[in-house]
N, C-alpha and C positions, 0 to 999 in steps of 0.2 A: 660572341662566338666561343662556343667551348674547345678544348683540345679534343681532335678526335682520329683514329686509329686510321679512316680513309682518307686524311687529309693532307695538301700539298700548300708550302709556300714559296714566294719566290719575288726580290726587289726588285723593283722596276722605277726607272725614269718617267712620268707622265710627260706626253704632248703638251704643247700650247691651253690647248681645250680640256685636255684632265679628263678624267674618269667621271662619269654621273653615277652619282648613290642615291636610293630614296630616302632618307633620310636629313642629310644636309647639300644636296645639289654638286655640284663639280669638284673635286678636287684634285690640286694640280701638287707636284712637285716629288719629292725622293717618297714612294710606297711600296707597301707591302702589298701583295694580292694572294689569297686564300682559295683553295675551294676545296671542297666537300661531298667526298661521293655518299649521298644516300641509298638505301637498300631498294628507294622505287625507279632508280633507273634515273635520277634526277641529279644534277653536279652546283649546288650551293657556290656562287661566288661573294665575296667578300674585300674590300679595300680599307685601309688605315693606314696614315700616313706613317712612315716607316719610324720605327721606335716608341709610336704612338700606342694608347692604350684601346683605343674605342676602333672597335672594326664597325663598318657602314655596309648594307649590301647593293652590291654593285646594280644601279639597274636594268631587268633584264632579267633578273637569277631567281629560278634556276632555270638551268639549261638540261635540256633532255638531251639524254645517250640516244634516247630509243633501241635498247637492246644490242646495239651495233659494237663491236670492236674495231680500235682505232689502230691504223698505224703511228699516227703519232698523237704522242699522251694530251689527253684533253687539259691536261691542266696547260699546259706550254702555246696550246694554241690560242687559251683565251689570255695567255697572257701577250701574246702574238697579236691579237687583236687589240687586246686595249693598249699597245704600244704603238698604235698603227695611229696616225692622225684623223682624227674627224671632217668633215666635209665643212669648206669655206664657206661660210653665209653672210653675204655684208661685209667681207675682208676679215672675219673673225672664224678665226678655226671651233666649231662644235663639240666640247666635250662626246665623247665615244661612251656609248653604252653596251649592253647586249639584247636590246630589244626586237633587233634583224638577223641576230650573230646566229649561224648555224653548224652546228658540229661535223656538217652530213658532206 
């Protein structure tokens, strides 16, 4: 992920169940979450474990605005959500994605 002029970051504690990336699956502990407003109305998110070099996308991303303005800034809620825990399956808490997540 390059630096880029729309972008937001911000550390976070993961859950039990960690964030799911497509890239390498779950991961749990001290990160970073990125995202990235594009010009189509689209918000790229991004996780790497905090001081880490290699950003993963979160899966789920990206996430549509759909044209809408927010009262509260879109980056803080998805970071809101993936601080939220995942749903117990088997006594095992679910890493959290954004493949339900809705800005609206």
């Amino acid at each position: 992920m390059s630096t880029k002029e729309n972008q937001k970051r911000s550390l976070m504690r993961s859950t039990v169940g960690g964030v799911m990336t497509d890239e390498v699956g779950a991961v749990t502990g001290d990160l970073e979450i990125a995202t990235r407003l594009r010009d189509a109305g689209l918000l790229d998110v991004f996780v790497r474990y905090a001081g880490g070099e290699e950003w993963y996308t979160v899966t789920g991303s990206p996430v549509s605005l759909d044209g809408r303005s927010f009262s509260t800034d879109p980056h803080e809620r998805v970071v809101e959500h993936l601080t939220t825990p995942g749903p117990v399956v088997d006594g095992n808490e679910e890493p959290v994605s954004l493949e339900e997540f809705s800005l609206a």
